[in-house]
N, C-alpha and C positions, 0 to 999 in steps of 0.2 A: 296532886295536880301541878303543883309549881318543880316539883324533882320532874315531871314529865316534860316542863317546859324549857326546863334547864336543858336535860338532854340533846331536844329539837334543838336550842340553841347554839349546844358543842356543835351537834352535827352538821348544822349550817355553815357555823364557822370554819368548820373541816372542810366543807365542801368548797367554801369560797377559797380557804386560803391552796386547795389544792390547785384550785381553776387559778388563781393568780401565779402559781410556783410553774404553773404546763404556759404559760399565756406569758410567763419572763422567759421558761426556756426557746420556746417558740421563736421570741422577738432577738436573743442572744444568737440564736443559729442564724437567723434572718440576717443581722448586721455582721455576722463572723462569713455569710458568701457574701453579702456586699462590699464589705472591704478586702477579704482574701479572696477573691475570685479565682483567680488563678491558680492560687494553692489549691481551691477545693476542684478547683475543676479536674486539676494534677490528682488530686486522690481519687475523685471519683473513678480517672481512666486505669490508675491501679488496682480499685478493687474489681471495675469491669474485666479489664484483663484476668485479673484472679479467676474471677468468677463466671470467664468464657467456657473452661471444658465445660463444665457444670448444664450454664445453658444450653451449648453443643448437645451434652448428653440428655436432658431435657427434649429437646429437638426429635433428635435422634430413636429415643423413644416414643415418641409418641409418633412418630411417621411408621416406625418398625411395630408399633401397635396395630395397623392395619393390618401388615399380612401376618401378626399374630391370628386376629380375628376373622379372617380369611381360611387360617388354616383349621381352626375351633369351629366357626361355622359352615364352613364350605366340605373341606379337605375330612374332616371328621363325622361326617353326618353319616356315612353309612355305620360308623358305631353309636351313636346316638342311643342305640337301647342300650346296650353293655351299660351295669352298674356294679362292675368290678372293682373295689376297692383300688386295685391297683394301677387299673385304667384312669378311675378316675384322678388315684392323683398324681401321676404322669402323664396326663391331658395335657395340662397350661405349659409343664417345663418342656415337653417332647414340641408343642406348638412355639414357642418361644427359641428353641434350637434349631427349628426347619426354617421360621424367617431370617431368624443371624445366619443360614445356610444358603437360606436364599439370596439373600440379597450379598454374600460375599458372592456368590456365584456372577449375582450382576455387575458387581465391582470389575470381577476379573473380564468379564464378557464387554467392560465398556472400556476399561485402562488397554487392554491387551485386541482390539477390535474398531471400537468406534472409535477414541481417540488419536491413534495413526491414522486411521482415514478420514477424518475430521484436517488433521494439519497437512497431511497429504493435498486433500481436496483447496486449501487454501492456499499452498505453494503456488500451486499448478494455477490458482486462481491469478494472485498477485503475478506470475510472470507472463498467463495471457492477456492479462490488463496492461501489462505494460509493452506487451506487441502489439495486440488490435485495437489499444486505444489512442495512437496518433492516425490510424487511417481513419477511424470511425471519424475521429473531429475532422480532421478535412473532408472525408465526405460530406460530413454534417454541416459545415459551414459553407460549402461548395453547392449546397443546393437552397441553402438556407441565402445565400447571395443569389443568387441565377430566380428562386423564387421573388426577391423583393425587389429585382432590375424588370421581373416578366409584369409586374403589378404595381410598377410605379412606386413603392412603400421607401422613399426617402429617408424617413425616421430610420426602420430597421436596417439600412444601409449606413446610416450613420453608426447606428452602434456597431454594427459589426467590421468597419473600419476600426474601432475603438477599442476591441477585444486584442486584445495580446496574446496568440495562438501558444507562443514559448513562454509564458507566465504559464500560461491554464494546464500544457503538457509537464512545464516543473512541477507544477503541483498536485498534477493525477498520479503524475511517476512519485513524490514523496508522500502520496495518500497509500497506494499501492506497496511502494517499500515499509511503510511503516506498518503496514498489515501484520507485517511476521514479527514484527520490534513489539504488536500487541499479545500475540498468540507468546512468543518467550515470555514476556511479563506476565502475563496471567497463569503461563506455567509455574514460572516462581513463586507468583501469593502464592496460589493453590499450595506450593511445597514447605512454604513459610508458616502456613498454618496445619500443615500434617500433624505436628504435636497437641494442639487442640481437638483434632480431627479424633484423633488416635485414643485420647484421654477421654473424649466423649463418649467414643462409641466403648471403651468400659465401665464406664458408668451407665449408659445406658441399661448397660447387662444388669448391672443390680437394683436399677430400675424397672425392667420388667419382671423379673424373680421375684422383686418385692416388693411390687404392684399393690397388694391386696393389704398386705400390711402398711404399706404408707397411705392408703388411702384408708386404712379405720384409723392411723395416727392421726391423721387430719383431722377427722371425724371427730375423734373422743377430745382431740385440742379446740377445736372448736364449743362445743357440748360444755369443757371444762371454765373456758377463761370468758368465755361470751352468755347473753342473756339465750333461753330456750328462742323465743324471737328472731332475735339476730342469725342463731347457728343456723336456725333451720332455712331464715331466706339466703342465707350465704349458702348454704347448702344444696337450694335449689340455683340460684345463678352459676357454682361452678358446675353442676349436674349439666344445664343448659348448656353451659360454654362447651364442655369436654365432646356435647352432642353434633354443637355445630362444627367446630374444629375438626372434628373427628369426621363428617360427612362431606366438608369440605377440603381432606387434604385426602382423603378416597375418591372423592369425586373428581379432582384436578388431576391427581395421580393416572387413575384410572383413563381419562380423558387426554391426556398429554401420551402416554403410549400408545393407547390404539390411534392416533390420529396421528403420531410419527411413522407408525410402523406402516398404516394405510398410505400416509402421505409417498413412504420409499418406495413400497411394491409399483405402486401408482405411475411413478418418477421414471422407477426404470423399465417400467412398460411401454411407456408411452417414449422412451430413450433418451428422457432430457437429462443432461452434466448434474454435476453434482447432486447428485442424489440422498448421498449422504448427509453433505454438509447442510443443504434446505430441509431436510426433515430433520435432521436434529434441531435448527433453529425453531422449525413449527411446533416440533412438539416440548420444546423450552417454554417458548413464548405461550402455550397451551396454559400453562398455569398461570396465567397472569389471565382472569374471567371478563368477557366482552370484547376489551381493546388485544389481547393477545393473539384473535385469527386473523385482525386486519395485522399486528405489527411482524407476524410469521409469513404471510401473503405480499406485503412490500418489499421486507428483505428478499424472497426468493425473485419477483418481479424485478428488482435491481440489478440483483447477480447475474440473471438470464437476461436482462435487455442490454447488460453493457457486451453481452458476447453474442446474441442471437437473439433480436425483435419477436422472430416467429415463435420463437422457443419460450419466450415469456409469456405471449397470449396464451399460449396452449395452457403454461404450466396455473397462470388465473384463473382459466376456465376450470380445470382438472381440479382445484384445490377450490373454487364456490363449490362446485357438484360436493364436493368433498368432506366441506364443513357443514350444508346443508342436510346429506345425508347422517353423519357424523351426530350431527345435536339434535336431530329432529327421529331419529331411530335407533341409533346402538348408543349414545349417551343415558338416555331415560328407559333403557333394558338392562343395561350393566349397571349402571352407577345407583337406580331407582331411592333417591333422597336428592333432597336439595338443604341448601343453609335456609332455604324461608326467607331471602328477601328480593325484595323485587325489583326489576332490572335499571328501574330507575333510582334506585339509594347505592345497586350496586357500581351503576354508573359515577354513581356519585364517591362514592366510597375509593375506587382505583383512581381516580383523577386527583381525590383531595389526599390521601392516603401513600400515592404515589407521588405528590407535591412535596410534599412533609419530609417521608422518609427513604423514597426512591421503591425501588423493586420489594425489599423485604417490608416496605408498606404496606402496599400493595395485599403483597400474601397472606400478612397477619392482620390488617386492617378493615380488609373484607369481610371474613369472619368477625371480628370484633364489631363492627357494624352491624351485621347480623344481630347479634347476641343483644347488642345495645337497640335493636330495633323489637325485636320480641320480648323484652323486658318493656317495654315503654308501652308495645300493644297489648302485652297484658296486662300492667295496669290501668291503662283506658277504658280496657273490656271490664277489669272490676271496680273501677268507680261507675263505668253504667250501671253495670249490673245492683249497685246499692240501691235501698229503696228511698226514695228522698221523701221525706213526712210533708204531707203541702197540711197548712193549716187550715183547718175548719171555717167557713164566713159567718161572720153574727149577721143577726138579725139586721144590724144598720147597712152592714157592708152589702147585708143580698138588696137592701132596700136602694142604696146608693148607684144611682146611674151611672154609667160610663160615658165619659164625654169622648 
C-alpha cells in the first residue's frame, strides 16, 4: 500500500512539475513577442513567405478537387459498372489529369480572351469618361441651377455657387486617368507572385496524387499521439469542415459562372457597352454570398449611368430578373447543397469576416462560420437529447404546499 502511494506521489509530482516547465515556457515566449515585437513579427512574415507556395498549393488543391470530383461522379458514371482492375486504378489519376487539363484550358481561354477584352473595355472606358464627363456636369449643373431658380430653393443655389466646376473636372479627369495606373499595378502583383503561383500549382499535383495517403497519415497521427476521444472528435470536425468548404467553393464556383456567362449573353442582346467588363465583375463578385449581387449590380449601374442613364435602368432591370431567376431555379438544380447556415449568421459572417480580413475573409470566413455553427447545433441538440435524472419527492415534499 504505501510503494502504491509512493508511486501516485512520483506521478503527481511529474505531472505538476510538467504543467509548471509548459506554464514557464508559455510565459517566456509571451514576454520574448512583448519585448521583440518587431523581430517576431519580422519572422513570422518570413516563415509566411516561406510557407506561401505551400498554402497556394493547399488552395489550389482543394478548388481543383471539385472538378476532380465532377469528373469521378459526373464525367464517369456511365462506367460506373466496370470493375476492371485496371479502370479502376486509373479512375482517380485519369480524373485528376482531365481537371489540371481543364482548368489549364481555362487559363489560356481567360489570359489569351477575357483579359485583353477586360483592359480593352477599360481603356475605351477611361477615355469616354474623360470626353462625356464635362458635358454631362454642365448639363447636370445647368438644370440642377434653372431647377432651384424655377422653385424658389435659395439653399441649393447657394451651394451650387460654391461648387468649383474645375476642381470636380481635375478630379474626374485624375480618377479616370488613374484607372489604367490601377489595371498596370495589378498586372504587376499578379506577375510578382507568378512564382508562388507556379510552385503551388506543383504541389498541388502531389497533393491530389496523394490525396488518399495523406489523409490515412492524418489519420493514423492522430489515432497515434492523441486519446481514441480526442482523434475521433477531431476527426469528425475535419470530416465536417472538408464537407462544408467543399460544397461552398462548388457552390460559388458554380454560381459565379453561370451568372457571368448569363449576365454577357443577356448584355449583348439587349446591346448594352461593355459587356464584358460588367460580367466579369458580376460573376467575381458572385463569390462573395448575399452582399456580392448588390456589389456586381452597383458597379455595372455606375459604369452605364456615367455614359448612358437609359442604358443603366435597362441593364438593373435585366440583371434583378436575372439574379432572381438565377438563385430561385438553376442555383438549387445545379449546385443542390448548401453550407447549412442561415442567411442571417451568413449576413453576419461577410460583414464581420469581411471587417477583419477584407475579401479573403469573406471566402474562408463563411464557411468557417458555417462549420462553427453546426458544431455548436450539434452540441445543443446532444445535451437536449440527454436524459436529465429529476429526483423522486418524499413524503414531506408531496406533503409541502407551494406558496
Amino acid at each position: 500500500m504505501q510503494l502504491h502511494e509512493i508511486k501516485e506521489g512520483i506521478a503527481q509530482r511529474r505531472a505538476s512539475i510538467l504543467t509548471g516547465a509548459v506554464l514557464l515556457v508559455l510565459a517566456a515566449v509571451l514576454a520574448l513577442v512583448v519585448l521583440r515585437f518587431d523581430t517576431v513579427l519580422g519572422i513570422l512574415g518570413m516563415v509566411a513567405d516561406a510557407c506561401a507556395p505551400v498554402a497556394c498549393g493547399l488552395v489550389v488543391a482543394f478548388v481543383l478537387n471539385v472538378f476532380v470530383h465532377f469528373f469521378e461522379d459526373l464525367a464517369f458514371r456511365p462506367f460506373a459498372k466496370c470493375r476492371a482492375k485496371w479502370w479502376l486504378k486509373a479512375r482517380y489519376p485519369l480524373a485528376v489529369v482531365l481537371a489540371y487539363g481543364l482548368v489549364l484550358l481555362l487559363v489560356v481561354f481567360v489570359v489569351g480572351f477575357i483579359v485583353p477584352g477586360i483592359v480593352e473595355s477599360l481603356t475605351g472606358l477611361a477615355d469616354t469618361l474623360q470626353r462625356t464627363l464635362p458635358g454631362t456636369l454642365a448639363s447636370a449643373m445647368k438644370w440642377a441651377t434653372e431647377f432651384a431658380q424655377r422653385h424658389d430653393l435659395d439653399f441649393l443655389l447657394d451651394i451650387l455657387r460654391d461648387i468649383d466646376r474645375g476642381t470636380v473636372l481635375a478630379r474626374v479627369t485624375q480618377v479616370t486617368t488613374d484607372l489604367l495606373g490601377a489595371v498596370v499595378g495589378a498586372a504587376t502583383h499578379v506577375a510578382s507572385g507568378m512564382f508562388t503561383l507556379v510552385m503551388g500549382f506543383f504541389f498541388s499535383i502531389y497533393m491530389l496524387f496523394g490525396k488518399a495517403r495523406l489523409v490515412r497519415g492524418v489519420k493514423d497521427s492522430l489515432k497515434a499521439f492523441l486519446p481514441r476521444a480526442a482523434a475521433a472528435r477531431l476527426h469528425r470536425v475535419g470530416s465536417l469542415s472538408y464537407k462544408v468548404f467543399y460544397a461552398f467553393v462548388r457552390g460559388q464556383l458554380t454560381e459565379c459562372v453561370i451568372l457571368g456567362t448569363l449576365c454577357y449573353l443577356g448584355m449583348r442582346l439587349l446591346g448594352l457597352e461593355y459587356a464584358l467588363l460588367i460580367s466579369s465583375v458580376v460573376a467575381i463578385t458572385a463569390l462573395i454570398p448575399i452582399l456580392g449581387a448588390y456589389i456586381g449590380a452597383a458597379t455595372g449601374v455606375i459604369v452605364l449611368l456615367l455614359l448612358h442613364p437609359i442604358d443603366a435602368l435597362v441593364f438593373l432591370i435585366f440583371l434583378l430578373i436575372l439574379q432572381q431567376l438565377e438563385g430561385n431555379l438553376i442555383y438549387p438544380r445545379v449546385v443542390g447543397s448548401s453550407i447549412g447556415l442561415p442567411p442571417v449568421w451568413t449576413l453576419f459572417a461577410v460583414l464581420f469576416w469581411g471587417g477583419v480580413l477584407g475579401i479573403p475573409g469573406i471566402i474562408v470566413g463563411t464557411p468557417a462560420t458555417a462549420v462553427l455553427y453546426r458544431l455548436f447545433r450539434s452540441a445543443v441538440r446532444e445535451r437536449l437529447a440527454r436524459p436529465t435524472a429529476v429526483p423522486a419527492l418524499s413524503e414531506t415534499d408531496k406533503d409541502t404546499p407551494v406558496e
